[in-house]
N, C-alpha and C positions, 0 to 999 in steps of 0.2 A: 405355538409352543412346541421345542421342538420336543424328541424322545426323553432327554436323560433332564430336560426340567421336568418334565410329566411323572417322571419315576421318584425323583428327587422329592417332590409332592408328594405322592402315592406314600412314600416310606415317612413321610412328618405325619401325615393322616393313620397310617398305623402305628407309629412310636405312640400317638396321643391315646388311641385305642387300647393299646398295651401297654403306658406308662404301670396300671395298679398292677397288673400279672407281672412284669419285671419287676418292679418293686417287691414282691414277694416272694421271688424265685432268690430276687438277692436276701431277703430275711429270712429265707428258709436256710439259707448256706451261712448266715452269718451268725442270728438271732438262736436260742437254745431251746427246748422242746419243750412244755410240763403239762400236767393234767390239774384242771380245777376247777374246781364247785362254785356255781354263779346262787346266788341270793338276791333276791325282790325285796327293795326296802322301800317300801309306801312313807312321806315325808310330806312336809306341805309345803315345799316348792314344786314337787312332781314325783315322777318314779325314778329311783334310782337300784343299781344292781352291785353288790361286796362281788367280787371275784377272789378266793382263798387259794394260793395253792403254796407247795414249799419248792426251796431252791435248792440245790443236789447238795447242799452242804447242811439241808435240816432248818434254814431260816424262814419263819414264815412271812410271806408275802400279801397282804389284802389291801386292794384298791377299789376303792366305790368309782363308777364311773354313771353318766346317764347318757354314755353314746346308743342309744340302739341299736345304729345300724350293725355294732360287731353282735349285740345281744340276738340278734334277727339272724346271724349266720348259724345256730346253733339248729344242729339236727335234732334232737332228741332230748329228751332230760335227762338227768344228772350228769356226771363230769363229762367235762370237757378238755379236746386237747389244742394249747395257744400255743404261742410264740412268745417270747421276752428277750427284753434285751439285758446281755448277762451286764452290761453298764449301768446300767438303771433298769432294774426288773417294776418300775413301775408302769412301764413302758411296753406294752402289750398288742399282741393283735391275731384275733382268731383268723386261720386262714381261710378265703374262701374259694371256691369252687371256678374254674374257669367258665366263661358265658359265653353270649352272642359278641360283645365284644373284639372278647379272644380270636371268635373263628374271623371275624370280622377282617381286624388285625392281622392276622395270618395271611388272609386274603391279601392285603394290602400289600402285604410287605412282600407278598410273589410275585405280586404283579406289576410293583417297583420294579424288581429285580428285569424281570422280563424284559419291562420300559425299559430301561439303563443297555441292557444287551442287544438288545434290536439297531 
């Protein structure tokens, strides 16, 4: 294999690594900011959570969802600050934190680079 297919690799290996971190960086720049208070609604299909907040114009907004894994990104209790999409603010996503992933990816995507100029 020579160099610049190894690098050409190297960099699909961390696009895949970093598809969620770009995807957020682009909803940070596009998607609109608010703070809102998540509720525990016990049901007898399972557990589900209201997420309340208002939209810069005073509409209010409540969406039941039962994703956890955005419920599970929440540092602390009470409000919380998400992401919406001002198109459809029913469309939400709490940011999270960069991981092992990330450095992972970073990794990768140097050592593309490296590969490719060698």
């Amino acid at each position: 294999m020579d160099a610049a297919t190894s690098g050409l690799l190297l960099w699909v290996l961390a696009a895949v690594l970093l598809r969620r971190d770009l995807r957020g960086v682009y909803r940070r720049l596009r998607w609109r900011r608010a703070v809102a208070r998540i509720t525990f609604l016990p049901t007898e299909t399972g557990p589900s959570w209201r997420i309340d907040f208002t939209l810069p114009d005073g509409a209010p907004v409540s969406v039941v969802t039962r994703d956890l894994r955005m419920i599970a990104r929440r540092e602390q209790p009470g409000p919380v600050r998400l992401l919406y999409d001002p198109a459809a603010p029913s469309r939400m996503e709490m940011p999270g934190r960069p991981g092992l992933g990330s450095v992972v990816g970073v990794a990768l995507a140097v050592l593309g680079i490296a590969q490719v100029l060698r």
